[in-house]
Structure formats: structure tokens, C-alpha cells
C-alpha positions, 0 to 999 in steps of 0.5 A, a space after each residue: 859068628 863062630 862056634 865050636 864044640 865042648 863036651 858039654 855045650 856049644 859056646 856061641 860067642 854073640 853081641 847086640 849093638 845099639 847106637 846114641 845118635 847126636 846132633 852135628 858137633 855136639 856131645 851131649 845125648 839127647 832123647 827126643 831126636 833119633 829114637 835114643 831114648 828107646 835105643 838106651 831102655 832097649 840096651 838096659 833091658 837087654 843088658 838085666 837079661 844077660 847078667 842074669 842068665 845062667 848060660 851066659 858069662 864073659 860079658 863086656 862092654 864095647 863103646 866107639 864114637 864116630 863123627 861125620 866127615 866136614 870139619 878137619 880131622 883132628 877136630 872130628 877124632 876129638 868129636 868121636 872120642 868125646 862122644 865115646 866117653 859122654 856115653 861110658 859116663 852116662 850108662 855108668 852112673 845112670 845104670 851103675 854098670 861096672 866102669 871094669 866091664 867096659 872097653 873104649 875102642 879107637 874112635 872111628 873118624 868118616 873118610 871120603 871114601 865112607 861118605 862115597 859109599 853111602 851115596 844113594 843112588 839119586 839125589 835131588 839135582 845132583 849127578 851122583 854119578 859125576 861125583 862118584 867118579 872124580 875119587 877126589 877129597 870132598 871139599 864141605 863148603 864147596 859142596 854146601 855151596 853147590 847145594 845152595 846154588 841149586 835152590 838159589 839161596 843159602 843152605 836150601 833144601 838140597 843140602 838141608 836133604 843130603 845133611 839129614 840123609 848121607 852125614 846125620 847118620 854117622 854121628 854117633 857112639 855105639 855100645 855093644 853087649 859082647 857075651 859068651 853064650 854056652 847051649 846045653 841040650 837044654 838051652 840049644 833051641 832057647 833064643 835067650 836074647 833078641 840079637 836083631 835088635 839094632 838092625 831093626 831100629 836102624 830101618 826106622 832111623 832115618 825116618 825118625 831122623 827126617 820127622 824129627 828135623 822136619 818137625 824142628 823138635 828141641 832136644 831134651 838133654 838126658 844129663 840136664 836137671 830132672 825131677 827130684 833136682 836139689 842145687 846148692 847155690 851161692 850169690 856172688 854180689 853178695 861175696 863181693 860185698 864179702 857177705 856170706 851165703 849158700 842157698 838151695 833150690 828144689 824142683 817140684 815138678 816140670 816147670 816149678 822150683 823152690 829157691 832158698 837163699 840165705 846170707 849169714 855174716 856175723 861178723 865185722 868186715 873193719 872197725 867202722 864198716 859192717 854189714 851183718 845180716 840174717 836174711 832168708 828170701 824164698 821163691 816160688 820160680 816158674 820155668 817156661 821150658 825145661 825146669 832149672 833150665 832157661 827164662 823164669 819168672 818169680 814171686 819171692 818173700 823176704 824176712 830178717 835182720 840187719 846191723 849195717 854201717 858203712 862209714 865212721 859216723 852212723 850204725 843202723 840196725 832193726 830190733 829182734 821184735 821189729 824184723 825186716 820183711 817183704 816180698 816181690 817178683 823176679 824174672 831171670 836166666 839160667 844156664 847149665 853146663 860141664 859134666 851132667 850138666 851139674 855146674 850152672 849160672 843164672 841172673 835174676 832180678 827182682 821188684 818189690 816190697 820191703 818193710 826196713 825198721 832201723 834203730 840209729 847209733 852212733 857208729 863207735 864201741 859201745 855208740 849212743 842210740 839217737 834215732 829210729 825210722 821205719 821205711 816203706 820200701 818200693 824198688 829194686 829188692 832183688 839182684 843175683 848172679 849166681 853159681 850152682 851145683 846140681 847134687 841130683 846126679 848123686 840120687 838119679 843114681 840107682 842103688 844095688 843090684 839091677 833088677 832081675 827078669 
């Protein structure tokens, strides 16, 4: 740390940093795994107490992604660099933090030589001092399989150990609040912020890391839907069918969504064949793990209208008075991906109840009514394969100004 002097104060340039930890080849930030979501709150937390301290200013942003070293090097650059950028992403819109303040600098790719350094002293079986000593490449698969032939089977516990101890610990992307702080006679003996940060939670990594791997936990994604979740949804079977239709689904809790689907399709598709429908089908969805991710299971009802004909002969349709209705139970699959997770897809089918009313005609201009029958349905009342987006990101994204101290 440098510092000169002024007339009037000492100005002490300074910076914390705080490292986003992933899982090997991956891109997404994850909060139960490496203590992150303590490290992004801390980082937040310290950035409210620098842009509001008085004899503070020149503030920027730094963020480098780095990358374990198996794999070729382009691939981990690119592994590096993406991380960099999924964590400019989030603070930006999670925080509204100015996109203007912030610096992504060349990413930092592992070499041997990294990875030589960081060689305890002892490893479980293996002759440390053999390998320092050979200044060769590291060959990955070769040494994965020298670890499994320690223990006697593939990917034992030796290579499970030097993963989680030597390599885990440079996949990361790592931000750093860079300021300029100005020390009047007044302020001189003030410690405005806590720079000890980062070396302190670095001290209880690994051991987060080992309970956390040990222990198996599954991630929680950060950019995966959360409460208050709104996604706008279409049924492509429906669209090939060249009926028209949109739906909504709301989360309302952890485990619970509300799902509206609803075709709307006034219109004819030729002269002889139509299949117009009003048609809303709400269900009440169970998640078993993340909510809008994954299995769930489904009680839905159905209720509407319909005017269908499929070939020159005859035309069904139910009555304003005489409305179709139902309901079942589904179970289906969701996944999410891209950008915040925002796009998705799901599969679901159902079974169940339907009333179906129909008034025959003779399918024509203007054709002849000739019968009528009502059917009591049991089946299949249920099939979707769809495609969402999440419009939530737009409201977890905070308003005005950042809270003061």
C-alpha cells in the first residue's frame, strides 16, 4: 500500500477483495457450496459503506475469473472469462450496481507451475517431493489414474483428496472494491472499512469446501427462479395444432406454483377444418426440490368452449349454457437454462375427468344442427411441451438508490 501527502489529508489508495467459488467446469454461481452467499452479502455490505463514506471517492470495480488447470488451455481461458462475466452480470442487476464502475481484467488461466506451488507439503501416498522435482507439464489423466491406482479402484479417495485440496480452490472469479481513501486529522485514527476481509474467510475455505463435498450438498443456483417468480409460457402441441396460446405460472412459496394456461383461437384454419376453442385449465403444482425446477406433480381443472371440425362432413361445438369442464392430476419435468436461467422447458401430462357436451352440424355455411351428445370423459386430459420465460429477473431487481449506513 502506497500513500503520499497533501495539504490536507493522506490519500491512501485501498481495496477488499472477495472471491465467487464454482464447481469444476462450470459457470453458474452457487450459494450453498464455498460459503458464497456469505462472501456476495459481505462484498454488498462493504460496497453500501464505501459509496457513502464521505472520505471516500475513485471507486471502481475489478473482476478476473481463474480456472483450475486440467483441460486444454483454450477451454479454461474461455471457463475463466465466462466466470468473470456471470459475476459482472449478477452484482449488476442483483444490486444495480453501475455497469460504468466496472473493469473486467484478463483472465487468469492455472499453470503447472501454479499448481506446483500450491503442493502441500504431504499428500496421502504420494511422493511430493518426486513430482516437484520432474518441472514437467502435468499430464491430468495420468495423474488421476496414478491417484486411482493407489486405492485400487477408479477415482478413489486420493484424487477425490487432491481435487478438493490443490485444484477446487482456483475456480473462482474474484471481485475487488478499489477506492481512494482521503485521512483528515479527523478521520486518521478511523478504520472506515474492514480490509481484512477476504483473508479471513479464505482461512475457513478449504474446510467449507471439504464439509460441503464431504457432506454431498446440492447447489442452490443463485440465477435459478426464486420467490415471487412470474413465467410466461406457451404449449407448443397446441401451436402445431395451430391453436393459439400463452400462460402464466406463479410461485407461492418453495415448493408451490400456480400454472394458467389458456388457448384462445377464433378463427378457422381452412374452409372445412377449425378447431376454435376457449379453454382455461389452472393447476395447483408441487415441486420436490427447487420450486419451478425439476419433477412435480399436479391437481388441475379444466373449463371452456369449443367449435371443432376436422373434415368436410360434421362440426361439433358445446353451447354458452353447456360449458366443457373437468379436471385431473399431472406429473411432469422442467428444466431451465441460458442467461438467469430466465428460458425454460417442461413436459407434463395428465390424467383425468372431462364433461365434453357437443351440439352436431352439418359441417357447411350456415349447416344444419342433427344431433347432440354429452360424454363422460376419462383419459388422457393433459399433454404440454412447453417453453417459458421467467420475467421475475426484472422484479428481484432492486430499485433506487442503495441503502445507507
Amino acid at each position: 500500500m502506497f500513500s503520499w501527502l497533501s495539504t490536507s489529508a493522506i490519500i491512501v489508495p485501498d481495496s477488499i477483495n472477495f472471491r465467487v467459488h464454482f464447481l469444476v467446469n462450470n459457470t453458474s454461481i452457487q450459494t450453498e457450496l464455498f460459503n458464497n452467499s456469505d462472501v456476495l452479502s459481505c462484498f454488498f455490505s462493504s460496497y453500501n459503506n464505501v459509496i457513502n463514506d464521505s472520505s471516500i471517492n475513485d471507486i471502481r470495480l475489478i473482476i478476473r475469473g481463474s480456472s483450475s488447470f486440467e483441460g486444454t488451455t483454450k477451454r479454461n481461458i474461455n471457463l475463466a472469462r465466462n466466470r468473470a462475466k456471470v459475476l459482472f452480470d449478477y452484482i449488476v442487476e442483483t444490486y444495480s450496481i453501475p455497469a460504468s464502475i466496472i473493469t473486467i481484467l484478463p483472465e487468469r488461466h492455472q499453470t503447472d507451475k501454479d499448481i506446483y506451488s500450491t503442493f502441500p507439503d504431504s499428500i496421502p501416498c504420494i511422493d511430493i517431493a518426486s513430482i516437484r522435482n520432474t518441472n514437467k507439464p502435468i499430464n491430468i489423466s495420468q495423474l488421476k489414474m496414478a491417484f486411482s491406482k493407489l486405492d485400487g479402484v477408479e477415482n478413489g479417495a486420493n484424487w477425490k483428496w487432491f481435487d478438493e485440496h490443490v485444484l477446487a480452490p482456483f475456480r473462482f472469479a474474484e471481485i475487488s472494491i478499489s477506492f481512494n481513501r482521503h485521512l483528515t486529522n479527523d478521520v486518521r485514527n478511523h478504520t472506515i472499512i474492514p480490509t481484512e476481509v477476504m483473508p479471513i474467510q479464505q482461512q475457513t475455505l478449504q474446510s467449507n469446501m471439504r464439509q460441503s463435498l464431504d457432506l454431498q450438498i446440492q447447489p442452490t443456483i443463485i440465477s435459478s427462479v426464486h420467490y415471487k417468480s412470474i413465467l410466461l409460457k406457451n404449449n407448443l402441441i397446441y401451436d402445431l395444432g395451430l391453436v393459439a396460446n400463452l400462460g402464466a405460472e406463479f410461485s407461492i412459496g418453495n415448493h408451490y406454483s400456480i400454472d394458467i394456461p389458456v388457448t384462445f383461437s377464433p378463427y378457422n384454419i381452412t374452409k372445412t377444418i377449425r378447431c376454435r376453442s376457449l379453454i382455461v385449465q389452472p393447476a395447483l403444482r408441487y415441486w420436490f426440490k427447487e420450486n419451478l425446477i425439476g419433477m412435480f406433480v399436479s391437481l388441475y381443472g379444466h373449463y371452456g368452449y369449443y367449435d371443432v371440425a376436422l373434415d368436410g362432413k360434421t362440426r361439433w361445438q358445446n353451447s354458452w349454457n353447456d360449458p366443457m369442464y373437468g379436471g385431473g392430476a399431472g406429473f411432469g419435468f422442467a428444466k431451465r437454462f441460458g442467461r438467469d436461467n430466465r428460458y425454460g422447458i417442461e413436459v407434463e401430462v395428465g390424467l383425468g375427468y372431462a364433461y365434453l357436451p357437443s351440439n352436431f352440424y352439418y359441417n357447411i355455411p350456415n349447416g344444419a344442427w342433427y344431433d347432440f351428445s354429452a360424454k363422460h370423459y376419462w383419459g388422457p386430459t393433459k399433454v404440454n411441451v412447453g417453453f417459458s420465460y421467467d420475467l421475475s429477473h426484472k422484479i428481484r431487481k432492486p430499485k433506487g438508490k442503495l441503502l445507507h449506513k
